[in-house]
C-alpha positions, 0 to 999 in steps of 0.5 A: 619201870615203876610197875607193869605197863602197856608203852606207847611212847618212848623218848630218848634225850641225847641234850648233852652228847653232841658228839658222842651219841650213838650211832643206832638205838634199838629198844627191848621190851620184857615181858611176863613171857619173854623179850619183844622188840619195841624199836627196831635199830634206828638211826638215832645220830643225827639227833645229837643234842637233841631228842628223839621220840619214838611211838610203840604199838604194843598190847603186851603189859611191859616189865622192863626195858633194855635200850641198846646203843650200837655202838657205845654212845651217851644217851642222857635220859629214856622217859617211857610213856605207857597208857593208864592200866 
């Protein structure tokens, strides 16, 4: 991310993997003391070629994040959305 940031919303675009995105997401969040889970594995394959949004209920400022695909898939864009600070 740009700067530290408190996420409310984070949306994977999977436009231009229609058969090969992933099976599951699941999203990491790291902050000034240590990673946090945003999203839990989710089901995300029926999304193909499309989007997928998720909401994020999280007071931590986040440094950074780290998206895992299971298993490997093309995901085309993340775009984090986080509050003003």
């Amino acid at each position: 991310l740009a700067k530290p940031a408190r996420i409310h919303r984070i949306v994977l675009d999977f436009s231009y993997f229609v058969n090969n995105n992933p099976y599951e997401v699941s999203l990491i969040g790291l902050t000034k003391n240590g990673a946090i889970t945003l999203v839990d594995k989710s089901f995300v394959k029926p999304f193909a070629g499309n989007k997928k949004e998720f909401c994020v209920q999280v007071d931590e400022l986040i440094e950074q994040i780290k998206v895992i695909a299971h298993p490997d898939g093309g995901i085309n864009r993340v775009r984090v959305f986080s509050y003003n600070v």
